[in-house]
C-alpha positions in Angstrom: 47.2 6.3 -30.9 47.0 5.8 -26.9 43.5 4.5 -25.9 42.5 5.5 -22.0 40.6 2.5 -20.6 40.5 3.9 -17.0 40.6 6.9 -15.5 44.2 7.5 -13.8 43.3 6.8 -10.4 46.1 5.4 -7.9 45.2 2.5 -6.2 44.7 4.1 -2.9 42.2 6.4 -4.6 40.2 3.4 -5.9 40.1 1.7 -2.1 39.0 4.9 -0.6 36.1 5.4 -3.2 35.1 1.6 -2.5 35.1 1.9 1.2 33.0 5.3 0.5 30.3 3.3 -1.3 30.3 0.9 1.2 30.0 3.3 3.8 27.0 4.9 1.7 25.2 1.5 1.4 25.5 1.0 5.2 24.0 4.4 6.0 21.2 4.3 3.3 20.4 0.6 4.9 18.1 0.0 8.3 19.5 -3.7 8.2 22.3 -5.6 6.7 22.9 -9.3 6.3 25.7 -11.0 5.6 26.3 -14.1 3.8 28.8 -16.4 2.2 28.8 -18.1 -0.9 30.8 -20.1 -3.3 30.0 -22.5 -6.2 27.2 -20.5 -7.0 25.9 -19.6 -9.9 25.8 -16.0 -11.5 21.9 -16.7 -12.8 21.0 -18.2 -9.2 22.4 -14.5 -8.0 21.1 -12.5 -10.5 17.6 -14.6 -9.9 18.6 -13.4 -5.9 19.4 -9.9 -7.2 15.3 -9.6 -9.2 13.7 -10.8 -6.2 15.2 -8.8 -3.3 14.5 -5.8 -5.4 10.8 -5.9 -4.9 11.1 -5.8 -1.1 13.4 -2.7 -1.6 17.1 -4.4 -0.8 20.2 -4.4 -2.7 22.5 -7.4 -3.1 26.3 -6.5 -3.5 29.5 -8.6 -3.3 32.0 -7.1 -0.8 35.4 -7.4 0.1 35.7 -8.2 4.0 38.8 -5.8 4.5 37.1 -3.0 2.9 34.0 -3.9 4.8 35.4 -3.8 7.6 37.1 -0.6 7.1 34.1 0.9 6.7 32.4 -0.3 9.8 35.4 0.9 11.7 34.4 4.4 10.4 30.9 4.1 10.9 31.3 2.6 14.2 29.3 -0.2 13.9 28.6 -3.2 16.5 32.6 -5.4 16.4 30.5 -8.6 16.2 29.6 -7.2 12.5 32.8 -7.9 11.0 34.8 -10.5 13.3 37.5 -12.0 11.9 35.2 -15.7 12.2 32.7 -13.8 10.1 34.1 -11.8 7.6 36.4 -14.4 5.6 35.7 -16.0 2.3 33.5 -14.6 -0.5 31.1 -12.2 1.1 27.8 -11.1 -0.2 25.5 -8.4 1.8 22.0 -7.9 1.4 21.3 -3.9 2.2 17.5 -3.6 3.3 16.2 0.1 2.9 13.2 -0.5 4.6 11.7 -1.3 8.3 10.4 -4.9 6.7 13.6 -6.9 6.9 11.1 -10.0 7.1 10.4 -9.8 3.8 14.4 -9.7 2.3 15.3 -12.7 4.5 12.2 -14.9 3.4 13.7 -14.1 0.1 16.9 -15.0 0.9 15.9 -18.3 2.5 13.7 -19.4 -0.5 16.5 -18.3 -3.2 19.4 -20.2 -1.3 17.9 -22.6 1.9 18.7 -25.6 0.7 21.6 -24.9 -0.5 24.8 -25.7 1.7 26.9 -23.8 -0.5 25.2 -20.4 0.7 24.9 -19.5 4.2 23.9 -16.8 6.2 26.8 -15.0 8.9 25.3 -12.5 10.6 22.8 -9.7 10.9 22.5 -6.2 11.5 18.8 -5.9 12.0 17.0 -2.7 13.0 20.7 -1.8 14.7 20.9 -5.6 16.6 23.0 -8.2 15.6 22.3 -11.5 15.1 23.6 -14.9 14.9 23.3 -16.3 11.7 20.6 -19.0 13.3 18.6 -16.2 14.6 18.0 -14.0 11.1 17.4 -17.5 9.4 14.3 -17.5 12.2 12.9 -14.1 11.2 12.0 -15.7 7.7 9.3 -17.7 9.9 7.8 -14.2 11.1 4.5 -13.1 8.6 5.9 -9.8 6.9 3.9 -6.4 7.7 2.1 -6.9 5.1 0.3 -9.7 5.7 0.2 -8.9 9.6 -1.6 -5.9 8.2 -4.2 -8.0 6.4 -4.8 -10.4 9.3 -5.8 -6.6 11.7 -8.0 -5.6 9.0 -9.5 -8.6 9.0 -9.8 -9.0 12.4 -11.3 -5.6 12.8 -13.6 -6.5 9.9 -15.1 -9.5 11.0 -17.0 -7.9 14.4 -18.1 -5.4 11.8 -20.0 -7.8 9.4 -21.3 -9.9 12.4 -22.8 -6.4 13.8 -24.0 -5.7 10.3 -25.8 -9.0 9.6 -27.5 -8.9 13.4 -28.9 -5.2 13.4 -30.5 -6.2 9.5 -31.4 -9.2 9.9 -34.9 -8.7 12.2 -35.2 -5.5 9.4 -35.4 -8.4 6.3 -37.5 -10.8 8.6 -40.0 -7.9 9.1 -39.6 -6.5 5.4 -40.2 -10.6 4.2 -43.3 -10.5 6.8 -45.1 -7.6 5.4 -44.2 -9.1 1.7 -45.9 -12.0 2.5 -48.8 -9.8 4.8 -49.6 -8.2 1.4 -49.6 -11.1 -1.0 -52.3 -13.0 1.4 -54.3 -9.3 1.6 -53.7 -9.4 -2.0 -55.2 -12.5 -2.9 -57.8 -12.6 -0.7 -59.3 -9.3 -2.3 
């Protein structure tokens, strides 16, 4: 009896479908960032892999020729995928959203201090950047809390106009209070 493990596909097939899903990831992302590591653990990654989930990014290991096949097709900025950046292991982080703060402050917590991970390049909101640059965007509050600090701008006038239009009403409502407990016990 002949078991089938894999599906008879020639090797040509199987590098056009991996360029394909690169290409796919590229599309679906609004930034990209690219990083090298070696010597590093599959539970730091995985670890990586939890946390860049909740700020909607997607962390896949690519081959650079393939990569840069597919940026060749999807004619993306050259500086993307040099030859001085794409060599080594590669790893790219695929942000689906407009908060790319948020995937590189992850990035930068998981890995900073590690020398055995570090950032290449960039392809933020269609600009790339140095690998210096994206480390500096990690520095940057993410939309959410720049959100917070408007409303609580916006909020703070409010209270202080709040507590000066009541405030002479509770002095005069504590006046009369007091107005009818001396009236009271003088009767």
């Amino acid at each position: 009896m002949k078991l089938k493990f894999r599906a008879k596909k020639t090797p040509k097939e199987l590098r056009d479908m991996a360029v394909q899903n690169i290409k796919t990831r590229l599309q679906e992302a609004k930034s990209v960032v690219l990083f090298s590591s070696q010597f590093v653990t599959h539970q730091d990654f995985e670890a990586l892999r939890k946390e860049l989930i909740k700020t909607q990014a997607k962390l896949e290991f690519v081959k650079n020729t393939l990569f840069r096949v597919a940026c060749k097709e999807l004619s993306l900025p050259e500086a993307l995928y040099a030859d001085k950046v794409m060599f080594g292991q590669s790893g790219a982080v695929f942000i689906t959203t407009d908060d790319f703060v948020g995937a590189i402050k992850v990035l930068k917590a998981q890995f900073g201090k590690n020398e055995n991970v570090m950032v290449k390049i960039g392809l933020l909101d269609s600009e790339v950047y140095e690998a210096s640059k994206v480390l500096e965007f990690a520095n940057i509050p993410s939309i959410e809390q720049l959100h917070a600090k408007l409303v609580g701008s916006l909020v703070g006038p409010l209270y202080g106009l709040h507590y000066a239009l009541s405030s002479d009403m509770n002095k005069l409502v504590r006046g009369l209070s007091e107005v009818a407990k001396k009236s009271g016990a003088a009767a």
